[in-house]
C-alpha positions, 0 to 999 in steps of 0.5 A, spaced: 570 915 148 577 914 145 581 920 141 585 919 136 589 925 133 590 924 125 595 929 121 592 929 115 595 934 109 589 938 106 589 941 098 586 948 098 580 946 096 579 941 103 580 947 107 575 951 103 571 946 105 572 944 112 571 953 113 564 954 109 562 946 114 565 949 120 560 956 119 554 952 116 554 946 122 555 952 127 562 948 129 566 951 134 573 949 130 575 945 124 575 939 127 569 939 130 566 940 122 570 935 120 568 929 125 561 933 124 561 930 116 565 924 118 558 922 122 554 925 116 558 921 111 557 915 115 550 916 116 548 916 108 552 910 105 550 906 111 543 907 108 545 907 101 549 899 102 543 898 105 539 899 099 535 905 102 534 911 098 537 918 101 533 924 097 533 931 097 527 935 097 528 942 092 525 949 094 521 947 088 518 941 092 520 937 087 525 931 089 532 929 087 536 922 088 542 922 092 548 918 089 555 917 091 559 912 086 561 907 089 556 905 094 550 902 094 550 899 087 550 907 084 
């Protein structure tokens, strides 16, 4: 596996984000968390290029389509 280190500027709204990633994936750090949602992400929109459907089942069992604009034709 190759490593690159990426220095990124965050806005607060980023960190925030990558915290509550960290704590609901169990990372160990930041940037575990952020590799964790790079994986996520990647996995999602290559469904949704694919035609594929990426669904979200509720607590009240119904369902809910997701779209992310830009991909898949959404």
């Amino acid at each position: 596996m190759k490593l690159t280190k990426v220095t990124m500027n965050l806005t607060e709204r980023d960190i925030e984000n990558t915290e509550t990633l960290q704590q609901r994936l169990h990372s160990r750090s930041k940037a575990s968390a952020v590799s964790s949602a790079l994986v996520i992400a990647e996995e999602i929109t290559k469904r949704l290029e694919l035609g594929e459907h990426v669904l979200v089942r509720k607590k009240d069992n119904s369902m809910e389509r997701v779209f992310i604009p830009g991909v898949g034709g959404a």
